[in-house]
LUMFIMI-752050 format. One record per residue (C-alpha): x, y, z. Coordinates in steps of 0.1 Angstrom, whole numbers, padded with zeros to 4 digits, always signed. Each point is the difference from the previous one (the first is absolute). Last residue first. Layout:
N
XYZ...
END
This chain:
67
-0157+0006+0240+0032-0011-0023+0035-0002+0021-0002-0038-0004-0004+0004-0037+0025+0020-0005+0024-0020+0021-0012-0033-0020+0008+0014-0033+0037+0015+0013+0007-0033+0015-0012-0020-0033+0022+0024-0023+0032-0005+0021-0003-0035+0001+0027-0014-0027+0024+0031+0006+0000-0004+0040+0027-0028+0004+0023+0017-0028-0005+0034+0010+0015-0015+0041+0029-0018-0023+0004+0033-0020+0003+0019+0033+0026+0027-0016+0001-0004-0038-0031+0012-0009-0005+0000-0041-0032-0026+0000-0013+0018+0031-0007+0037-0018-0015-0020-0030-0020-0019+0022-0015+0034+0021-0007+0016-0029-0024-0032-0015-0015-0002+0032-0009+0042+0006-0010-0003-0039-0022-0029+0010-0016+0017+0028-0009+0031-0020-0017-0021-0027-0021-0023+0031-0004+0039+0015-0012+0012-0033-0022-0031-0007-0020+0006+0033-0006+0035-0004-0016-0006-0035-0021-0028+0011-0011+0023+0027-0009+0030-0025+0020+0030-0003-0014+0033+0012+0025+0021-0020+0026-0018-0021+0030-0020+0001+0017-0006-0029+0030-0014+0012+0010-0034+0007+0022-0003-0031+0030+0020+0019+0028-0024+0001-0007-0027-0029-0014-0034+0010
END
């Protein structure tokens, strides 16, 4: 997904429409944060571990937090 294509927001946007911009908005927040941990070099064992499960930890914290 290409930085930026979650925008287009508009006045009084619909739920559906709120919804899909945070799922976009989260996946840009993902995507940064993988390309920012594939070139770590300090704690790459500790990256290594938490790679494979970042995306399920950050979906299950943002759902937990949810009223």
């Amino acid at each position: 997904m290409a930085e930026g294509q979650c925008q287009g927001k508009r006045e009084n946007p619909t739920l559906e429409e709120i919804n899909a911009w945070r799922a976009c908005e989260d996946q840009e927040m993902l995507s940064e944060w993988e390309r920012e941990l594939v070139g770590a070099r300090i704690g790459k064992y500790t990256i290594e571990a938490l790679r494979p499960l970042l995306q399920r930890w950050v979906r299950k914290a943002n759902i937990d937090s949810w009223p």
